[in-house]
C-alpha positions as CSV (number, residue, x, y, z in Angstrom):
1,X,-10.6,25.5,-2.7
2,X,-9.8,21.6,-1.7
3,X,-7.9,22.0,1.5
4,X,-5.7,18.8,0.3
5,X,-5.3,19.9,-3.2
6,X,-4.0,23.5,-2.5
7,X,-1.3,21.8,0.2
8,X,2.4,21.9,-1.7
9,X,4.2,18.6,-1.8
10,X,7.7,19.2,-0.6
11,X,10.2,16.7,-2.4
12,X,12.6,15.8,-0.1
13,X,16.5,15.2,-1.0
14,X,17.6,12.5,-3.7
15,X,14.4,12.5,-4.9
16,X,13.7,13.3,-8.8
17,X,10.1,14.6,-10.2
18,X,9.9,15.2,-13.7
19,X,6.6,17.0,-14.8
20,X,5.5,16.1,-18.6
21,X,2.2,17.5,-19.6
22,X,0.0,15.2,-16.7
23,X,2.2,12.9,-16.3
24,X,4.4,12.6,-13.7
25,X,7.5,10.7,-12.6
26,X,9.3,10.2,-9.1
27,X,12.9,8.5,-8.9
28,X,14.1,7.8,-5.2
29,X,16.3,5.4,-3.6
30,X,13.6,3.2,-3.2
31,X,12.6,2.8,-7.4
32,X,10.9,4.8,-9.7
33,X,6.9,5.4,-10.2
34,X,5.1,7.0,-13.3
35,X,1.8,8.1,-13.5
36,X,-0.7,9.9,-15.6
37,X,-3.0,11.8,-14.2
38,X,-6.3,13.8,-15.8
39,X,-5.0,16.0,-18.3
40,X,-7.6,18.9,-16.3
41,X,-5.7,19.3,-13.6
42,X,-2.4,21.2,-13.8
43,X,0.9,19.5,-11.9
44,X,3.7,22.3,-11.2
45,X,7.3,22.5,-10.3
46,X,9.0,24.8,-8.7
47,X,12.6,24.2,-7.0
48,X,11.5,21.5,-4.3
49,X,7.8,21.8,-4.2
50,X,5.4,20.5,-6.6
51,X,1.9,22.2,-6.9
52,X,-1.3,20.6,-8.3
53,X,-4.0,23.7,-9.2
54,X,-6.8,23.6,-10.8
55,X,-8.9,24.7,-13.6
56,X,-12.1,25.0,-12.5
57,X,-14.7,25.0,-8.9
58,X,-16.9,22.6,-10.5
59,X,-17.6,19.7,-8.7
60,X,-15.8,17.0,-11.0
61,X,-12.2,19.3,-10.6
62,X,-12.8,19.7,-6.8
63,X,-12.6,16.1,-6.7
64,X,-9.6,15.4,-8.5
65,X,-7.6,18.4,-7.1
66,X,-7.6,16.6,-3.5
67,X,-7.1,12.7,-5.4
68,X,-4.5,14.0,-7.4
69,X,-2.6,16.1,-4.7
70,X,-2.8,12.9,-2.0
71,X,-1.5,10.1,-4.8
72,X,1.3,12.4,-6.6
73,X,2.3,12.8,-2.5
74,X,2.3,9.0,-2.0
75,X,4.3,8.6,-5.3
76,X,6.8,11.0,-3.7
77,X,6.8,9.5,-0.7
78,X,7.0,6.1,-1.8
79,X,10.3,6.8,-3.4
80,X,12.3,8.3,-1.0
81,X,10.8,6.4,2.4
82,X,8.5,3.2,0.8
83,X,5.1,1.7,2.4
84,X,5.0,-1.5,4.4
85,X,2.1,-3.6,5.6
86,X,2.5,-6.1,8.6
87,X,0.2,-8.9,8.4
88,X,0.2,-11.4,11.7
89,X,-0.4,-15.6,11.4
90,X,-2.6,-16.5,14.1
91,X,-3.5,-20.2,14.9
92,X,-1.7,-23.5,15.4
93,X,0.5,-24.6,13.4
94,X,0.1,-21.7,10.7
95,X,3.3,-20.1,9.9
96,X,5.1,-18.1,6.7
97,X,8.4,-18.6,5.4
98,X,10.4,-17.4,2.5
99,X,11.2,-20.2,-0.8
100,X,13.8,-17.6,-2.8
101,X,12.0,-14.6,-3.4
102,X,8.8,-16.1,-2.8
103,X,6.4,-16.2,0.3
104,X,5.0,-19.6,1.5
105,X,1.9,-19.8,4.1
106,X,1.1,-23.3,5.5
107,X,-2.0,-22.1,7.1
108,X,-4.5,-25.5,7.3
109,X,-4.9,-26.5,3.9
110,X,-3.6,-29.9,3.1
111,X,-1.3,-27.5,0.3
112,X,1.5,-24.8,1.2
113,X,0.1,-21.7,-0.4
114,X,2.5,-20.1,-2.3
115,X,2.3,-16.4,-3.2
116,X,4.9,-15.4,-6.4
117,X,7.0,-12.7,-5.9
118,X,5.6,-9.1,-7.7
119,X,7.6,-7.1,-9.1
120,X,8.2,-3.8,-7.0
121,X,7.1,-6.0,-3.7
122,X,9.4,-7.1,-1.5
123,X,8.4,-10.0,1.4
124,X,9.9,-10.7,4.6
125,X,9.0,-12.6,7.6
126,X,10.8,-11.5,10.8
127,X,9.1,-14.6,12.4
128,X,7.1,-17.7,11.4
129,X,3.7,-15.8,12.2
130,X,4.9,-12.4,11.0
131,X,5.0,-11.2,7.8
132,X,5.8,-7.5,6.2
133,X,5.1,-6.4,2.5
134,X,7.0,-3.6,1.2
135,X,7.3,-1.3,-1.5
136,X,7.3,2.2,-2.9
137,X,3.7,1.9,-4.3
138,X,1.2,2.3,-1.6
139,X,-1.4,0.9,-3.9
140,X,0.5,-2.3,-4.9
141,X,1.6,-2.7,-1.4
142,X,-2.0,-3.0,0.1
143,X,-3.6,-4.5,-3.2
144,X,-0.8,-7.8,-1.9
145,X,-0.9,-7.5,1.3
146,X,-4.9,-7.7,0.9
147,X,-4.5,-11.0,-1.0
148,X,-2.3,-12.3,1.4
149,X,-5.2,-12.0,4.1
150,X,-7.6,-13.3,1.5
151,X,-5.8,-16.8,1.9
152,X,-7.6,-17.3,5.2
153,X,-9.7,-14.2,6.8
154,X,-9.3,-14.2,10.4
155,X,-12.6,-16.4,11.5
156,X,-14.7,-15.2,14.5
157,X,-14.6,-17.4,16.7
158,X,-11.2,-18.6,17.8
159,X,-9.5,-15.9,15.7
160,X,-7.5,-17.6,13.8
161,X,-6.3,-16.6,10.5
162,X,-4.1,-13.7,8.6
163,X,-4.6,-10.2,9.7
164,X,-3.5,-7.0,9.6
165,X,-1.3,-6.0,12.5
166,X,-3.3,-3.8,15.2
167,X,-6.6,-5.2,13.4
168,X,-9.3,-5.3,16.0
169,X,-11.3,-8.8,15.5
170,X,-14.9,-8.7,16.5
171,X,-15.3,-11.8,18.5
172,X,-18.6,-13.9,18.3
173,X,-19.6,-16.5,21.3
174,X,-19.4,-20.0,21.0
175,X,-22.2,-22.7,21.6
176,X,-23.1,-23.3,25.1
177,X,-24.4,-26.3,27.1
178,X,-28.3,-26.5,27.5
């Protein structure tokens, strides 16, 4: 048995699930998700747990007892605590601010880049070389905060550029004098 698929999800309080067939839907304080899920695998409720079993050992519902099990927790989770991403400005003169609801990077084009804002997303820059995505779908939330770094990858040499908070940048040596 999938040691991740046979784990209960506990659904913590003011949290709604709502089982239909394989489709499932969380309600929280932080939004609502839906989701369908393959119509093999079985999604249970019972009081505050929510079970995910399967039909089968075969290798195709091995794999989707685990998947299915770790994203109906994340929809869960999303709704009742949300998922953030911290991305850090690096370089001179690069810097983030917020225009209404959307996020603008000045970050050495001869433009601002502006990035719209998505529904469910939420921006906000703490400081100019600081910014923090959030949202109650962990997908979403990464998928933005992913093209947010694709504006400008953090370069090798001086380091400058967007990155992920904590994100170790493998440094290459410059030219030297011969």
């Amino acid at each position: 048995m999938s040691r991740v698929g046979k784990i209960p999800i506990q659904i913590p309080g003011g949290v709604e699930v709502a089982i239909d067939g394989s489709k499932l839907r969380a309600k929280g304080p932080k939004g609502e998700l839906e989701k369908e899920f393959s119509p093999d695998i079985t999604l249970r409720k019972d009081e505050n747990v929510v079970y995910v079993e399967r039909p089968s050992d075969s290798k195709r519902h091995k794999s989707l007892h685990g998947l299915t099990r770790t994203l109906a927790a994340n929809m869960i989770n999303g709704v009742s605590t949300g998922f953030e991403k911290v991305l850090e400005i690096v370089g001179v003169g690069y810097r983030a601010a917020l225009k209404g609801s959307n996020l603008e990077i000045l970050i050495g084009y001869s433009h601002p880049v502006v990035v719209s804002k998505v529904e469910g997303i939420e921006f906000e820059v703490p400081a100019p070389n600081r910014i923090i995505v959030k949202g109650a779908d962990k997908q979403l939330v990464g998928e933005i905060a992913a093209e947010i770094r694709a504006i400008r990858k953090p370069e090798p040499y001086k380091g400058k550029g967007i990155k992920y908070a904590g994100e170790h940048i493998r440094r290459k040596v410059g030219k030297t004098a011969g």
